[in-house]
N, C-alpha and C positions, 0 to 999 in steps of 0.2 A: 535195398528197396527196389521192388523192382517197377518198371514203368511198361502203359498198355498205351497201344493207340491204336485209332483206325484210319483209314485211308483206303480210298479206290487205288486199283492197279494204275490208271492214267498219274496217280501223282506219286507215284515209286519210281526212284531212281533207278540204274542199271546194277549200282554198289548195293543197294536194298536187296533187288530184288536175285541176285547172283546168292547174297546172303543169304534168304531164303529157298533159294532152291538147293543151297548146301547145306541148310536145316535137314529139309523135307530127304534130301539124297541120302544122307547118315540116317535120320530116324528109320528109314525105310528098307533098312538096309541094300542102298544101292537098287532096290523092287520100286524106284517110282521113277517112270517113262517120261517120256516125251510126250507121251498123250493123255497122261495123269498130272504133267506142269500146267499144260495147254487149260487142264479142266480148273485147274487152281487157278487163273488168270479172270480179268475182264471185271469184277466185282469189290466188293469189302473187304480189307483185310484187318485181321486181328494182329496189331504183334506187343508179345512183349520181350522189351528189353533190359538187361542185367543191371546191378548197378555199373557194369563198367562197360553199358552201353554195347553190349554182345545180346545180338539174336539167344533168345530162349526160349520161346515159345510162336506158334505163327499157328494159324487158321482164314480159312475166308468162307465168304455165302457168294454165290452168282446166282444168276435168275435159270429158270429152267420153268418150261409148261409140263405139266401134269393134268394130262385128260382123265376126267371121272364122270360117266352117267353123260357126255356131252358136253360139260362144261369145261373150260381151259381155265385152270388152276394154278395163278402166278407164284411162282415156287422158290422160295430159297434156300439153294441147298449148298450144303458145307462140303467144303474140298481143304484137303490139307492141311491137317489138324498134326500138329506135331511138337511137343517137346525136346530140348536139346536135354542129351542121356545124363549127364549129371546135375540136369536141375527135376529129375520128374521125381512126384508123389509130393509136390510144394505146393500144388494146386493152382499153376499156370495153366494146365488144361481149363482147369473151371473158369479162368480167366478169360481165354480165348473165347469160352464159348460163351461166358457171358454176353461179353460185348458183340457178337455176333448175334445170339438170342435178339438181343434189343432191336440189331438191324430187323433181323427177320419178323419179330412182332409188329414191327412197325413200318414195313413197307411189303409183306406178302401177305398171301391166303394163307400160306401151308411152309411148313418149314420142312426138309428132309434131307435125310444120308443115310450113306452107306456106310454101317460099321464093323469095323477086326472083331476079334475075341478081347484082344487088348483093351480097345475104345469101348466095346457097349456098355462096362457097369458106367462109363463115366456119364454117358448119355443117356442111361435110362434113372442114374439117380439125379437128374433132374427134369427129368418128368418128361422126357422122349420115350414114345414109346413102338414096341416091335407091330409094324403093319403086316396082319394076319391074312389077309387076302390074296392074289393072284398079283403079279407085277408083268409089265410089258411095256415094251417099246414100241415107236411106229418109225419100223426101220423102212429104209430105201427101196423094198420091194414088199411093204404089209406089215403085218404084226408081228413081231417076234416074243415068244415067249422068254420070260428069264427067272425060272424056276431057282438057279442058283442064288439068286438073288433074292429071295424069299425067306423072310426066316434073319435076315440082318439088314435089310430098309425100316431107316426107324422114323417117323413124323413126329413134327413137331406141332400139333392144330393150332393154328391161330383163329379162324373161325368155325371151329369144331370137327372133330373125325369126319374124312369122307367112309361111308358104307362100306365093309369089308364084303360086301356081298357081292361088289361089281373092281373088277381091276382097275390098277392106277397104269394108266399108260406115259410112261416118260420119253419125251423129246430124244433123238438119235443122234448120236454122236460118235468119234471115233475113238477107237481105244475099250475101255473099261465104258458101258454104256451108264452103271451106277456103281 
């Protein structure tokens, strides 16, 4: 059986959270940074655990602004979404992001992330969907475009799509900006 819970980053241990970041290392193979932990911190997390009490799943949402049309769009968005390799295709992902969905319905405007090849069918078969529009940041000297990033930002609307006609300008950060 396995077990979910959630919790902010302030009430995760050091033993937790090391476990976790050796989830997210392996899943990722060894491709997740120091400024891709960084973006996994400060927020919600999902985890579920084994029956024998071993990390097998982990997810979280943190807050991010998302400028649209002028308005600043309280945004929860998912960072480090990961399965431990012999527990996946069990339905711990759906898990994870259950329990995070709920955060986000229930305390943003807007829910969003960035997803692999790997993660999109899991997020779009519950009803995330691909943001068709322009995407951008409002980096340290203006606007930057991020075209790579188009084509795999998926939202989640909590109080309805914003207008694909006008860009989503995300918050600036270091590392991976989405």
């Amino acid at each position: 059986m396995n077990r979910i819970r959630t919790a902010h980053t302030a009430d995760l241990g050091p033993a937790t959270l090391h476990e976790i970041r050796a989830l997210l290392d392996a899943a990722f193979g060894g491709d997740f940074g120091a400024d891709d932990w960084d973006h996994t911190l400060g927020g919600i997390h999902a985890l579920v655990h084994d029956e024998h009490g071993r990390l097998a799943a982990h997810g979280s949402v943190i807050q991010r602004r998302v400028l649209h049309r002028g308005r600043s769009l309280r945004t929860g968005y998912v960072e480090g979404v990961a399965v431990r390799e012999d527990r996946r295709r069990e339905g711990l992902g759906g898990l994870v992001m259950e329990a995070l969905e709920r955060v986000i319905d229930r305390a943003y405007v807007l829910g969003a992330l960035s997803a692999s090849d790997d993660g999109a069918a899991l997020y779009s078969g519950r009803g995330w969907v691909v943001w068709p529009g322009r995407i951008a940041a409002l980096g340290p000297s203006g606007t930057v475009r991020l075209p790579d990033d188009e084509g795999t930002t998926y939202l989640r609307p909590v109080e309805g799509l914003p207008d694909a006609s006008d860009t989503l300008f995300f918050d600036w950060r270091g590392g991976d900006v989405l």
